[in-house]
mmCIF file of the N, C-alpha and C atoms, coordinates in Angstrom:
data_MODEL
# 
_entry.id   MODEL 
# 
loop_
_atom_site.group_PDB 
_atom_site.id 
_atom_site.type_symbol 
_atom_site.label_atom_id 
_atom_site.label_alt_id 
_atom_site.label_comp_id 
_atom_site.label_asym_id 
_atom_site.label_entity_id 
_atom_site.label_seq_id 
_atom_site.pdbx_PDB_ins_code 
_atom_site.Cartn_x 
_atom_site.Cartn_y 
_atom_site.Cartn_z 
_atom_site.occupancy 
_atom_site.B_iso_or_equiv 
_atom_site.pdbx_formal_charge 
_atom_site.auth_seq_id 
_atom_site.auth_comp_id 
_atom_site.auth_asym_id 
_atom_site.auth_atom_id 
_atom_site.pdbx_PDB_model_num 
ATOM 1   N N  . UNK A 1 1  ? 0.842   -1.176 0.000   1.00 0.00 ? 1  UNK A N  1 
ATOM 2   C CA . UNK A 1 1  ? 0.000   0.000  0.000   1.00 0.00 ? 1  UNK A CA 1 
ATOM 3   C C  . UNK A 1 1  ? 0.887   1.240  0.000   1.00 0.00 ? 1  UNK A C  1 
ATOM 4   N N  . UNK A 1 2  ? 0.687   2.430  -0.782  1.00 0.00 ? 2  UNK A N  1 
ATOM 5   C CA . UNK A 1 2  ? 1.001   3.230  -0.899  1.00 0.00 ? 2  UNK A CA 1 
ATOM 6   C C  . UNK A 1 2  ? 0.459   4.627  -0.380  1.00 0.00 ? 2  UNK A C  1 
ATOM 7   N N  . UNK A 1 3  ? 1.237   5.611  -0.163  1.00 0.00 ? 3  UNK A N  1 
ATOM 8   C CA . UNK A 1 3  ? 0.197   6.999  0.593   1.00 0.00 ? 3  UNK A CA 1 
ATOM 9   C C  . UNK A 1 3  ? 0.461   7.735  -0.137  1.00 0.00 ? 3  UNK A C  1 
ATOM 10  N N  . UNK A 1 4  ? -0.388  8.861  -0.780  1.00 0.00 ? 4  UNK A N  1 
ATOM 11  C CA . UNK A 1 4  ? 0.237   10.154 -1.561  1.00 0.00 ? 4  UNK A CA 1 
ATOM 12  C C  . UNK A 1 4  ? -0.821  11.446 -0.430  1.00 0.00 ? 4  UNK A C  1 
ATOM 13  N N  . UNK A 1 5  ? 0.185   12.202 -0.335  1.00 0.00 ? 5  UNK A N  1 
ATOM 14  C CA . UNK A 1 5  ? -0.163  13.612 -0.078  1.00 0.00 ? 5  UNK A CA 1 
ATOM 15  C C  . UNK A 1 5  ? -0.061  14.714 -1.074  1.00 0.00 ? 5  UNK A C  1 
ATOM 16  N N  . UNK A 1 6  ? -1.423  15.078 -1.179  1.00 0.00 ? 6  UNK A N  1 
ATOM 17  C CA . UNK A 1 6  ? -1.703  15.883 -1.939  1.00 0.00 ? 6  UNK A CA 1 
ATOM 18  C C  . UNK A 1 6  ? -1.703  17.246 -1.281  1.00 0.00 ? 6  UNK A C  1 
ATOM 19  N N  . UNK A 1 7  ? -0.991  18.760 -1.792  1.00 0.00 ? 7  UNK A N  1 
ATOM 20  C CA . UNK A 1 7  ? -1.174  19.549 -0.740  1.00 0.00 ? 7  UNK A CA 1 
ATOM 21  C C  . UNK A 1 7  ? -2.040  20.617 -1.838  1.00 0.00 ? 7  UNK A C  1 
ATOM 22  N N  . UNK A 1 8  ? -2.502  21.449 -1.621  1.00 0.00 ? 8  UNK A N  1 
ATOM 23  C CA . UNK A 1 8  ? -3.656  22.835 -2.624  1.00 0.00 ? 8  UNK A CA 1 
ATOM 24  C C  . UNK A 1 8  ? -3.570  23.955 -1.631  1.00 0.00 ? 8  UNK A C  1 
ATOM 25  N N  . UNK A 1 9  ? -2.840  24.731 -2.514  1.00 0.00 ? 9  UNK A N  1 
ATOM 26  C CA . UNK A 1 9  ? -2.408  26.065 -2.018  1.00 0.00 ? 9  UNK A CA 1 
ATOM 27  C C  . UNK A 1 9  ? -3.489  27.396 -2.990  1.00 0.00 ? 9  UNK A C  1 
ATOM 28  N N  . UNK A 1 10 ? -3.768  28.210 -2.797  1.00 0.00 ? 10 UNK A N  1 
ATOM 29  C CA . UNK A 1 10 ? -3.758  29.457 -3.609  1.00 0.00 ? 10 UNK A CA 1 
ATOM 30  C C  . UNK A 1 10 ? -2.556  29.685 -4.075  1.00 0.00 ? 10 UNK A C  1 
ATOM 31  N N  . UNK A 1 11 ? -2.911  29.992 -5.134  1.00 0.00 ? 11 UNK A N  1 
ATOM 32  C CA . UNK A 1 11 ? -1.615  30.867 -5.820  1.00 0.00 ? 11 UNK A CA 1 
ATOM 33  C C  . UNK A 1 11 ? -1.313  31.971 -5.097  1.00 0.00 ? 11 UNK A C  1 
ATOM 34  N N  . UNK A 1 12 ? 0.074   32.295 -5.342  1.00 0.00 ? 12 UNK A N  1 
ATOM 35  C CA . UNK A 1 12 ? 0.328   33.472 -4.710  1.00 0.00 ? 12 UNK A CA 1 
ATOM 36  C C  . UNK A 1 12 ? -0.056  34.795 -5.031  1.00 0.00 ? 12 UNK A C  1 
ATOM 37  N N  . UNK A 1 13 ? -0.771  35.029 -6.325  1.00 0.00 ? 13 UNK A N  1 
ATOM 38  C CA . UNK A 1 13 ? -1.488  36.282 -6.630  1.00 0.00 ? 13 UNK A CA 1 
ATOM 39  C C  . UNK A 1 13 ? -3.048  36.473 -5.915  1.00 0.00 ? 13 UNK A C  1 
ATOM 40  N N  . UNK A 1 14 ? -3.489  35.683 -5.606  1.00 0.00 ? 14 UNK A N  1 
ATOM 41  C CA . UNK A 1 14 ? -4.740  35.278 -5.360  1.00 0.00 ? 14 UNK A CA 1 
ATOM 42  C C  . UNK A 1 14 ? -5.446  35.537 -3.633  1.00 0.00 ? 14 UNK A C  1 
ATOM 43  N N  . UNK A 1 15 ? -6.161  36.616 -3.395  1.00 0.00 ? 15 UNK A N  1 
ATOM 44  C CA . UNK A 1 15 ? -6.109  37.159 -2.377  1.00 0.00 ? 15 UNK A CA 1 
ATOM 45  C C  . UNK A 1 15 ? -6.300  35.906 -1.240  1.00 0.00 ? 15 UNK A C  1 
ATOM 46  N N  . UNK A 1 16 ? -5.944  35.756 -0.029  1.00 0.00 ? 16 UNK A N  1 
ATOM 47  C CA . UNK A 1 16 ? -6.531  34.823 0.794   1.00 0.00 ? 16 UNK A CA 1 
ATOM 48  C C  . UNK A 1 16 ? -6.926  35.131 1.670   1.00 0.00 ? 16 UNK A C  1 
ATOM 49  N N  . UNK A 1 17 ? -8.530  35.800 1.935   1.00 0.00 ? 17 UNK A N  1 
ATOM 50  C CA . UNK A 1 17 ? -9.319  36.277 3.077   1.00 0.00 ? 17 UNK A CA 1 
ATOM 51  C C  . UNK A 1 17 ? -8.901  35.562 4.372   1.00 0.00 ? 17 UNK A C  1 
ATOM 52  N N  . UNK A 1 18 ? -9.228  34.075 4.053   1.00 0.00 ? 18 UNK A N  1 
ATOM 53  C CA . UNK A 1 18 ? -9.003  32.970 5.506   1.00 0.00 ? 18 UNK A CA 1 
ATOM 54  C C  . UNK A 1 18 ? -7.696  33.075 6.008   1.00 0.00 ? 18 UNK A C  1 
ATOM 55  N N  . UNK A 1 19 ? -6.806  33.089 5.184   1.00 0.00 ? 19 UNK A N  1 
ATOM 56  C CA . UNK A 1 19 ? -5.360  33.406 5.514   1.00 0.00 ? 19 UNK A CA 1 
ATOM 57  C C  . UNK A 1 19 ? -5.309  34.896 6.585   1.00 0.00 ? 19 UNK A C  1 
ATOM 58  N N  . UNK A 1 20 ? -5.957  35.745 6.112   1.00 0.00 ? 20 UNK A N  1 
ATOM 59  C CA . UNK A 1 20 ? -5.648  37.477 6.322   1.00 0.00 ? 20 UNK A CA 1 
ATOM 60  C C  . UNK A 1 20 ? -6.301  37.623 7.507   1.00 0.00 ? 20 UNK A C  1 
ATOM 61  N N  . UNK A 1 21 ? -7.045  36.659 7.998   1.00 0.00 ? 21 UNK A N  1 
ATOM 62  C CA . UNK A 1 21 ? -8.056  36.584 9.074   1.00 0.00 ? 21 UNK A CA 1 
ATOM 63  C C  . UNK A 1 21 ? -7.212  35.792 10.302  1.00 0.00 ? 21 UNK A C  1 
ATOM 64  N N  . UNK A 1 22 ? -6.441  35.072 10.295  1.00 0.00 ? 22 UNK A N  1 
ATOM 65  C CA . UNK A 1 22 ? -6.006  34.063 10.889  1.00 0.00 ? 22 UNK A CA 1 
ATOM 66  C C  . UNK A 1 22 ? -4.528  35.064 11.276  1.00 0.00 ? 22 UNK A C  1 
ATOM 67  N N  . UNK A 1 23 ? -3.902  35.377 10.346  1.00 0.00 ? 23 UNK A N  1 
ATOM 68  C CA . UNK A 1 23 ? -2.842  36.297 10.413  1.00 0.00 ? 23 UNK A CA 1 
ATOM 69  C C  . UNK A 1 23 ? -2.980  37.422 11.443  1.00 0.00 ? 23 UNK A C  1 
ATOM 70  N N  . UNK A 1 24 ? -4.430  38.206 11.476  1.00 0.00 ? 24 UNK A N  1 
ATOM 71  C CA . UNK A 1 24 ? -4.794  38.931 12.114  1.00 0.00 ? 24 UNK A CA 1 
ATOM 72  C C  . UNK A 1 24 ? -4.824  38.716 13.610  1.00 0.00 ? 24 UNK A C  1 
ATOM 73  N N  . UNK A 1 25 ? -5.376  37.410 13.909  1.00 0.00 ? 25 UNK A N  1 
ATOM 74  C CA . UNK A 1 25 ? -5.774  37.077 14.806  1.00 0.00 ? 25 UNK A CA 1 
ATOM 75  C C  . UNK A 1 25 ? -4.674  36.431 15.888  1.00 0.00 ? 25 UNK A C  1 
ATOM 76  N N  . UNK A 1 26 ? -3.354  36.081 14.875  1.00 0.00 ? 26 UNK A N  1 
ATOM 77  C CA . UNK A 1 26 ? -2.503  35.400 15.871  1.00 0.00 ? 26 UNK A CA 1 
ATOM 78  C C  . UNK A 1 26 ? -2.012  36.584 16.800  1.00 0.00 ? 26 UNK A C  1 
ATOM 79  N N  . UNK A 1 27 ? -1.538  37.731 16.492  1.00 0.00 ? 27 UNK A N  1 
ATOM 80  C CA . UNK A 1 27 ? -0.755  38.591 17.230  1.00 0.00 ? 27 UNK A CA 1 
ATOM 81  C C  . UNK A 1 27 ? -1.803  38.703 18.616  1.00 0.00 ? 27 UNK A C  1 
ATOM 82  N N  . UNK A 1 28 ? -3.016  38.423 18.546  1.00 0.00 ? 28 UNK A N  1 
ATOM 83  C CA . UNK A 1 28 ? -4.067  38.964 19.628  1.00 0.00 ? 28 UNK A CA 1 
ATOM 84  C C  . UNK A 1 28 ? -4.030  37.674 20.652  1.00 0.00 ? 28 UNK A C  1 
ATOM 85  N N  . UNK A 1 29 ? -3.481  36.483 20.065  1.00 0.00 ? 29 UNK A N  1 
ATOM 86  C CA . UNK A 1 29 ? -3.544  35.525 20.969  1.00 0.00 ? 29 UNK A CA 1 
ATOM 87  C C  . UNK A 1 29 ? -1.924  35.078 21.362  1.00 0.00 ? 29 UNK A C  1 
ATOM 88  N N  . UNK A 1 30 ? -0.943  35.904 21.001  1.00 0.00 ? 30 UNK A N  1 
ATOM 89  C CA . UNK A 1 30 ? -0.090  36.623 22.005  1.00 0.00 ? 30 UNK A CA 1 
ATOM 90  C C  . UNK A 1 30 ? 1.123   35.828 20.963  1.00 0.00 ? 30 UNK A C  1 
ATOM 91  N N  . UNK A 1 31 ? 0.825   35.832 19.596  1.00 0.00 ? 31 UNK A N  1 
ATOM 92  C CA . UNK A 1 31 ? 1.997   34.925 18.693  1.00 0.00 ? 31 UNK A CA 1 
ATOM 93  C C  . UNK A 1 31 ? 2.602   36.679 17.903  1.00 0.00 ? 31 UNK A C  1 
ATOM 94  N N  . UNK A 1 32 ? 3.628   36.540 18.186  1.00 0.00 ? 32 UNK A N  1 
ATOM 95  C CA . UNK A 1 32 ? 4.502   37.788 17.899  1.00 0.00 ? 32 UNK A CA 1 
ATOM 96  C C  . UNK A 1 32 ? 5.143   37.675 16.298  1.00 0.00 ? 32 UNK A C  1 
ATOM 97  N N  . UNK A 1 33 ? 5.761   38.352 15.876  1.00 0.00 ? 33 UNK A N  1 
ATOM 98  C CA . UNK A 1 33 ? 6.546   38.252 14.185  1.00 0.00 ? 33 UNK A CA 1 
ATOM 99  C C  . UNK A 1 33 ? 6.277   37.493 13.338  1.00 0.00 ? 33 UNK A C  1 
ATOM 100 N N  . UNK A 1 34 ? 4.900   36.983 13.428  1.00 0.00 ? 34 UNK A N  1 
ATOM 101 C CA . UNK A 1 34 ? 4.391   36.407 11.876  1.00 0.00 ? 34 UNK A CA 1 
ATOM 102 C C  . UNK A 1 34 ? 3.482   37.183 11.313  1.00 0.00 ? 34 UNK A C  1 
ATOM 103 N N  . UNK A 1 35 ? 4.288   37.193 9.760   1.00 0.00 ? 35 UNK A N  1 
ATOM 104 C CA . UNK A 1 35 ? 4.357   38.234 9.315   1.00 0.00 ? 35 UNK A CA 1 
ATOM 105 C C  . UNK A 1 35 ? 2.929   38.198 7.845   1.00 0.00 ? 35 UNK A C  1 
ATOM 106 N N  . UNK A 1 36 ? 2.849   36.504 7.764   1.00 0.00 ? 36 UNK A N  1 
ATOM 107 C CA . UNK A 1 36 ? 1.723   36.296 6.539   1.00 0.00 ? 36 UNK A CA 1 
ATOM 108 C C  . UNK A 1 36 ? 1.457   34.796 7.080   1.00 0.00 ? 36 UNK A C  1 
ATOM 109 N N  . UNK A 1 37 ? -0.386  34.525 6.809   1.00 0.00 ? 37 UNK A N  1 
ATOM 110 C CA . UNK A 1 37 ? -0.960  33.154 6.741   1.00 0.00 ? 37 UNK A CA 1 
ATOM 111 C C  . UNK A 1 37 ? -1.202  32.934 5.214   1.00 0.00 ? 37 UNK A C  1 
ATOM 112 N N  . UNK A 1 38 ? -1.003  31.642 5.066   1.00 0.00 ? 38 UNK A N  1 
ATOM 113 C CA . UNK A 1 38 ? -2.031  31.309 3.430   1.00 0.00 ? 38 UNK A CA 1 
ATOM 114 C C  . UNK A 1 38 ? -2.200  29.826 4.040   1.00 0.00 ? 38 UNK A C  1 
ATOM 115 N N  . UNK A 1 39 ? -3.876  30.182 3.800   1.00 0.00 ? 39 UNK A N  1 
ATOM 116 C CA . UNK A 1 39 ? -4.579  28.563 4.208   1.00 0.00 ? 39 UNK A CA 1 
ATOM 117 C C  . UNK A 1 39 ? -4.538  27.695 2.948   1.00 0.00 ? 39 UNK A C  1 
ATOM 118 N N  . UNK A 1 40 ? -4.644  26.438 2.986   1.00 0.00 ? 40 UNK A N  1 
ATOM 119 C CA . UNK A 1 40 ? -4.682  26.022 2.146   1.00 0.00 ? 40 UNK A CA 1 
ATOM 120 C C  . UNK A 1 40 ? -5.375  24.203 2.524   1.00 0.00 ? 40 UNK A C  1 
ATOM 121 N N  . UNK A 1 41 ? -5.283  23.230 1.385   1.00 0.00 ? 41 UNK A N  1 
ATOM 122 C CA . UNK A 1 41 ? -5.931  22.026 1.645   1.00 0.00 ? 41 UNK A CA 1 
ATOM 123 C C  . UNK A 1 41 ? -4.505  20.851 1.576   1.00 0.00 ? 41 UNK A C  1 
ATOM 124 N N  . UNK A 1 42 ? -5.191  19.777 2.598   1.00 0.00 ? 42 UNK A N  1 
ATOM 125 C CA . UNK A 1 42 ? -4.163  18.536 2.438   1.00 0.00 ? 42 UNK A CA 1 
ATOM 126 C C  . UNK A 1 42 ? -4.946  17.145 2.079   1.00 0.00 ? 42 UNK A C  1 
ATOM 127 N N  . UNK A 1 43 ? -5.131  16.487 0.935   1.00 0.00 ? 43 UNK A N  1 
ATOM 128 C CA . UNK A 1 43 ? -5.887  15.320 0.576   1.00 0.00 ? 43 UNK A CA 1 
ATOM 129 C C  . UNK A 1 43 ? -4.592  14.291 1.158   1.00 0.00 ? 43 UNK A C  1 
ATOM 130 N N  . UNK A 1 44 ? -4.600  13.067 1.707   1.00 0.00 ? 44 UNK A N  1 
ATOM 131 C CA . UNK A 1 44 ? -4.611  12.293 1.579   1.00 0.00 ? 44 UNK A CA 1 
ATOM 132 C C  . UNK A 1 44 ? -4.962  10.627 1.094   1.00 0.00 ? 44 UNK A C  1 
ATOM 133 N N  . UNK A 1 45 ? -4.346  10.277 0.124   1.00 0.00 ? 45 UNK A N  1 
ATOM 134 C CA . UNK A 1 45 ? -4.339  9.262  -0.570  1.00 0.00 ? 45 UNK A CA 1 
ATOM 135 C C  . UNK A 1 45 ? -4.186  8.199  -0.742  1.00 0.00 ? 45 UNK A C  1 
ATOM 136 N N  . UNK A 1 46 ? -4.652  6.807  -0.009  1.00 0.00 ? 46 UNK A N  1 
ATOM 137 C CA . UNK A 1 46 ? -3.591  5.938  -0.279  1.00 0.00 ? 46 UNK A CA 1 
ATOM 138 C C  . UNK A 1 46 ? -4.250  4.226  -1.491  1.00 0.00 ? 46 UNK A C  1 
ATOM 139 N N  . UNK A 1 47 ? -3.076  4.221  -1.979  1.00 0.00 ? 47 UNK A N  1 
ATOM 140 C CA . UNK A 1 47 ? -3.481  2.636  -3.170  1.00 0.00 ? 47 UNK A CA 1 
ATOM 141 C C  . UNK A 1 47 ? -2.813  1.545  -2.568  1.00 0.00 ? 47 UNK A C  1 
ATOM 142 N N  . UNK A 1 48 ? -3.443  0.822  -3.622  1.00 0.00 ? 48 UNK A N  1 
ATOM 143 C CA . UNK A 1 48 ? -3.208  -0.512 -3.576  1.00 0.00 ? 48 UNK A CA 1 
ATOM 144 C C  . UNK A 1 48 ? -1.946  -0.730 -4.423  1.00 0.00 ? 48 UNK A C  1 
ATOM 145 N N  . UNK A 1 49 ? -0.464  -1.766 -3.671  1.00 0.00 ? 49 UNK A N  1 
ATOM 146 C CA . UNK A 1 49 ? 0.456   -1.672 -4.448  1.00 0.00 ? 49 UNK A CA 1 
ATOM 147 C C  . UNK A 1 49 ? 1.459   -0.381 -3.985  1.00 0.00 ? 49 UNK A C  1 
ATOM 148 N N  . UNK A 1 50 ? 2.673   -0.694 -4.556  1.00 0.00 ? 50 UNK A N  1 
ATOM 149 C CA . UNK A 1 50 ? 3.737   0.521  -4.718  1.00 0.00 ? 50 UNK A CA 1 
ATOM 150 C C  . UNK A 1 50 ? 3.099   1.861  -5.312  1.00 0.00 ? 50 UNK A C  1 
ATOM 151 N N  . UNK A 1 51 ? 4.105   2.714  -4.958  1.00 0.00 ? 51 UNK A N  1 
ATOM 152 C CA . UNK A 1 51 ? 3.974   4.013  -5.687  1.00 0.00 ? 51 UNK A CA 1 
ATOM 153 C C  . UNK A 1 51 ? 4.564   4.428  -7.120  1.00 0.00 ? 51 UNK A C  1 
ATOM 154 N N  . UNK A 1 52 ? 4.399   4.051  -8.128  1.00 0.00 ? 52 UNK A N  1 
ATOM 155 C CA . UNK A 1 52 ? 5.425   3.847  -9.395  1.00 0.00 ? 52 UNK A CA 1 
ATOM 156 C C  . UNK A 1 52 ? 4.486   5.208  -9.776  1.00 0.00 ? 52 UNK A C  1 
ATOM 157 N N  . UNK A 1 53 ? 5.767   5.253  -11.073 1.00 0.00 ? 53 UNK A N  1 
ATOM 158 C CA . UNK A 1 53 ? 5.279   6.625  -11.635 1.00 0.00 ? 53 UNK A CA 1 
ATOM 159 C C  . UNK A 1 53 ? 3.904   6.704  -12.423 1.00 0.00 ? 53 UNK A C  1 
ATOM 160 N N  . UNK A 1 54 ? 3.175   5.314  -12.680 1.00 0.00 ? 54 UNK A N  1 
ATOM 161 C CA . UNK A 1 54 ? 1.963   5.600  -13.538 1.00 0.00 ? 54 UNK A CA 1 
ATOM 162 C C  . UNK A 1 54 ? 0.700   6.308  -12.007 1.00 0.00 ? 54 UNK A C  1 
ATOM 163 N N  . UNK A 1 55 ? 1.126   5.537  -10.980 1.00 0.00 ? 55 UNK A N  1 
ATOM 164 C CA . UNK A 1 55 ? 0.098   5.891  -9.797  1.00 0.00 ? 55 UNK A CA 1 
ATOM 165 C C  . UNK A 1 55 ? 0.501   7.277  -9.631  1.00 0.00 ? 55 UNK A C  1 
ATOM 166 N N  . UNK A 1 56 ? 1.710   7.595  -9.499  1.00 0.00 ? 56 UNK A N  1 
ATOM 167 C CA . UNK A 1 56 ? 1.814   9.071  -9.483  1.00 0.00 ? 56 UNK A CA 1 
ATOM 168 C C  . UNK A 1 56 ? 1.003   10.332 -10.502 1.00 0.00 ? 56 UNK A C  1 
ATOM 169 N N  . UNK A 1 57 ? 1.139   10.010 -11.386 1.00 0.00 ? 57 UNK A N  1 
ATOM 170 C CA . UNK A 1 57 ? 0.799   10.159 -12.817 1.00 0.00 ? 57 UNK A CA 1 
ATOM 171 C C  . UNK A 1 57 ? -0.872  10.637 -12.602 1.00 0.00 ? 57 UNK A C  1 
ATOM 172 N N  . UNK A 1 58 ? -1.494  9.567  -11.843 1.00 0.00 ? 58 UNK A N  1 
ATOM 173 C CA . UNK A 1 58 ? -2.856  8.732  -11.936 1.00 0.00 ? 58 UNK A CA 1 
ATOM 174 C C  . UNK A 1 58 ? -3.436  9.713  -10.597 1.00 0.00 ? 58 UNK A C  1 
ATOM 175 N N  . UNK A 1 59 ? -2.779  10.010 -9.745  1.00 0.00 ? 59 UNK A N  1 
ATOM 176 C CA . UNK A 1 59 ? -2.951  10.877 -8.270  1.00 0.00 ? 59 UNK A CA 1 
ATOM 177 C C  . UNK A 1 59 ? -2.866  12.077 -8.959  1.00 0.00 ? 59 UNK A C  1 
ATOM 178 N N  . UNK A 1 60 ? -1.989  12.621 -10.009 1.00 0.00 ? 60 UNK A N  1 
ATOM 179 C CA . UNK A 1 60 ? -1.962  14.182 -10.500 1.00 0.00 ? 60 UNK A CA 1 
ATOM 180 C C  . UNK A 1 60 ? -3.152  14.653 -11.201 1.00 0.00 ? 60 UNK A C  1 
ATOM 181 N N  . UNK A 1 61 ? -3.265  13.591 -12.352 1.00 0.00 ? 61 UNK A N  1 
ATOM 182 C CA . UNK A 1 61 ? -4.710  14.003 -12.662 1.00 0.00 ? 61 UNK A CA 1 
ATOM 183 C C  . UNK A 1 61 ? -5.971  13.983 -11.732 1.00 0.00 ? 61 UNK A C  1 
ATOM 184 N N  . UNK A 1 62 ? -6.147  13.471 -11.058 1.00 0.00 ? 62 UNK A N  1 
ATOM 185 C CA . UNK A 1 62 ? -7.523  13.415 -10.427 1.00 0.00 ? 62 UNK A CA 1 
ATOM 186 C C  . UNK A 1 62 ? -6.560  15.052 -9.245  1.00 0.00 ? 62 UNK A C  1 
ATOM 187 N N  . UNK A 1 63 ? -6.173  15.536 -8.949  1.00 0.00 ? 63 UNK A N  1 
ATOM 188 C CA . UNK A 1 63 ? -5.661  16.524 -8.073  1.00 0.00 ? 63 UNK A CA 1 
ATOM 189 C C  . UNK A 1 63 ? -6.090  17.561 -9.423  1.00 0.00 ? 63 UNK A C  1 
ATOM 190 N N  . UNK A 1 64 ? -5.919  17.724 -10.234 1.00 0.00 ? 64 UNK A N  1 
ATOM 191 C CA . UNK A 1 64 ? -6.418  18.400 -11.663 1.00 0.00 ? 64 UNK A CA 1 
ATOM 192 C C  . UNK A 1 64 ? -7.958  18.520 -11.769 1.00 0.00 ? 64 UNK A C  1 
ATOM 193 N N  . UNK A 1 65 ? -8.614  17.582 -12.142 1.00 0.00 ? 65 UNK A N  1 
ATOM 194 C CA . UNK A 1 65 ? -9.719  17.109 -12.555 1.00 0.00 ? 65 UNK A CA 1 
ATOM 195 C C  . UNK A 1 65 ? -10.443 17.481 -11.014 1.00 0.00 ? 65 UNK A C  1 
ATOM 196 N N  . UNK A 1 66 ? -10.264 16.975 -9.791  1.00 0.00 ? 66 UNK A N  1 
ATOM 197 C CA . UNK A 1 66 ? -11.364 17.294 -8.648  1.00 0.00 ? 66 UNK A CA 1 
ATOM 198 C C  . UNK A 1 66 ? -10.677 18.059 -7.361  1.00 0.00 ? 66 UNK A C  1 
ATOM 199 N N  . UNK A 1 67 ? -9.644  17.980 -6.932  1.00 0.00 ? 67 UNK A N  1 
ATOM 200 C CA . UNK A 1 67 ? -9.036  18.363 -5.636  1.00 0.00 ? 67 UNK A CA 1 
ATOM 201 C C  . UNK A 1 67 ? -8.508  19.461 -5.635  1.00 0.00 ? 67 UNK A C  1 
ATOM 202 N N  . UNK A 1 68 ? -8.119  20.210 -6.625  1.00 0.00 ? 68 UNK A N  1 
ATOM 203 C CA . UNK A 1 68 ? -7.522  21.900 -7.128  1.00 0.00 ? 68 UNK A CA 1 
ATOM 204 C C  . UNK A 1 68 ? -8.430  22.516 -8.550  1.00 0.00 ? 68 UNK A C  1 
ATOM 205 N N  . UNK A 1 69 ? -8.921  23.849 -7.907  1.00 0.00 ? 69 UNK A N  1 
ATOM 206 C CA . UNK A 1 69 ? -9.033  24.533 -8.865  1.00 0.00 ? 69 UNK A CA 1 
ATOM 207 C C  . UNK A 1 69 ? -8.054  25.319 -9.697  1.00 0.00 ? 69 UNK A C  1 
ATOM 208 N N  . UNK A 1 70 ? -7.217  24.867 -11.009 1.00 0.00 ? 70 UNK A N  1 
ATOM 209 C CA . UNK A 1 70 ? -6.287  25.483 -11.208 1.00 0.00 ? 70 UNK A CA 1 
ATOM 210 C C  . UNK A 1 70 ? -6.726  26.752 -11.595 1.00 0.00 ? 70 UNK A C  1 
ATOM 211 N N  . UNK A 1 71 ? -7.432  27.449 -11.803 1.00 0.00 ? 71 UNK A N  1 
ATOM 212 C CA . UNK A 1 71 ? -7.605  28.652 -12.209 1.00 0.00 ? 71 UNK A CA 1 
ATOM 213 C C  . UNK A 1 71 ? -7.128  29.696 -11.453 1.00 0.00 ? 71 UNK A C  1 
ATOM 214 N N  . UNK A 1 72 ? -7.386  29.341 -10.019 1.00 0.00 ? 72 UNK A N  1 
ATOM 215 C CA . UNK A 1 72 ? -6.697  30.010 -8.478  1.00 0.00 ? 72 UNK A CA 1 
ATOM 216 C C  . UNK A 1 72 ? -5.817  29.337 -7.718  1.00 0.00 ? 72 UNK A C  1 
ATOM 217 N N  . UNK A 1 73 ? -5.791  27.961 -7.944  1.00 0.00 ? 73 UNK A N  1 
ATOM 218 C CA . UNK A 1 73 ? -4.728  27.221 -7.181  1.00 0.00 ? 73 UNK A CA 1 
ATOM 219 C C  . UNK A 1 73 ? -3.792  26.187 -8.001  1.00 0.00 ? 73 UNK A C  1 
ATOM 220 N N  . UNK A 1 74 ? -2.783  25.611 -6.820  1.00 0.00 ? 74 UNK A N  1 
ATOM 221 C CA . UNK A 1 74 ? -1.627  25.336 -7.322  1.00 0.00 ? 74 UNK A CA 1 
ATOM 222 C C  . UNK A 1 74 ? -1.288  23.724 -6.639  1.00 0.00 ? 74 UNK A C  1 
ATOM 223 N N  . UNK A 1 75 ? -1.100  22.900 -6.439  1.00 0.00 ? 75 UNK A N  1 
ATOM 224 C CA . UNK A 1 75 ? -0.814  21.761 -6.005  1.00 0.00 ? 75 UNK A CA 1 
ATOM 225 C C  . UNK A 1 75 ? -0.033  20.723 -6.004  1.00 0.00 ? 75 UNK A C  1 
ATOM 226 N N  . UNK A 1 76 ? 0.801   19.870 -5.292  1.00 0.00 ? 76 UNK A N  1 
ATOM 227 C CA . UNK A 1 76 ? 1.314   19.248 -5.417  1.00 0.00 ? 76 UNK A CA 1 
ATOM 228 C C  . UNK A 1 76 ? 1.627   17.691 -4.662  1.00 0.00 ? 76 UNK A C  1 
ATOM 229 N N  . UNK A 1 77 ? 1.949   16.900 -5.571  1.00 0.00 ? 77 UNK A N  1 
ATOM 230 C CA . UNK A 1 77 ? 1.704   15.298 -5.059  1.00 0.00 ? 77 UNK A CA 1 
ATOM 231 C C  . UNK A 1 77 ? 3.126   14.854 -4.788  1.00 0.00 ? 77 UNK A C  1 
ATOM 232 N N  . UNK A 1 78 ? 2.942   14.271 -3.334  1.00 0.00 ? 78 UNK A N  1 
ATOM 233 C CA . UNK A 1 78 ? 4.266   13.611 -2.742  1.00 0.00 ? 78 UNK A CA 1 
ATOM 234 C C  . UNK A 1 78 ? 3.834   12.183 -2.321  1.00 0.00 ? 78 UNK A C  1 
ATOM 235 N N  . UNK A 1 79 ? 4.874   11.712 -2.456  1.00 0.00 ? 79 UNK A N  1 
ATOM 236 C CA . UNK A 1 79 ? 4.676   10.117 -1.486  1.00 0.00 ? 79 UNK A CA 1 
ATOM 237 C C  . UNK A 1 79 ? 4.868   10.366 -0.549  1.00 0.00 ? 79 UNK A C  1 
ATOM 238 N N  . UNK A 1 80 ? 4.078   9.717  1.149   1.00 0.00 ? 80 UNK A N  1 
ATOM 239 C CA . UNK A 1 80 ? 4.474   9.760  2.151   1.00 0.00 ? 80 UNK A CA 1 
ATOM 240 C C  . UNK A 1 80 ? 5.355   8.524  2.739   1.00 0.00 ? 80 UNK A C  1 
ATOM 241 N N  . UNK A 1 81 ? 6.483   8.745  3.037   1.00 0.00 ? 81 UNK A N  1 
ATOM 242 C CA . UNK A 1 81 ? 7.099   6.758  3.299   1.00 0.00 ? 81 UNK A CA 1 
ATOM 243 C C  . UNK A 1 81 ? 6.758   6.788  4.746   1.00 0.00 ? 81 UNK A C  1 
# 
């Protein structure tokens, strides 16, 4: 069995309210010199079998097709060992 982590970020042009909100909020709950949040998503994945490059392949598209909107976001697939 295999695990892939999928991570979905906003792009970096792309305003991030939830981020700007969270950012705001740390200094008030007493977290000092951070300076930017960007929220973002983590899918976890796991198959049947090794991780070879067609499953990799096979995890990118569907991260394309359902788990990132590329129009605003950006994503990327790792194996977890």
């Amino acid at each position: 069995m295999a695990r892939f982590i999928v991570e979905v970020m906003l792009k970096p042009e792309i305003l991030d309210p939830q981020g700007a909100a969270i950012a705001a909020a740390l200094p008030r709950l007493g977290f000092a010199g951070l300076t930017s949040v960007r929220q973002g998503k983590r899918f976890e994945i796991e198959i049947e079998g090794p991780a070879t490059a067609e499953k990799i392949a096979e995890i990118e598209s569907a991260a394309e097709l359902l788990l990132a909107n590329l129009v605003i976001e950006n994503f990327v697939v790792r194996v977890d060992e």
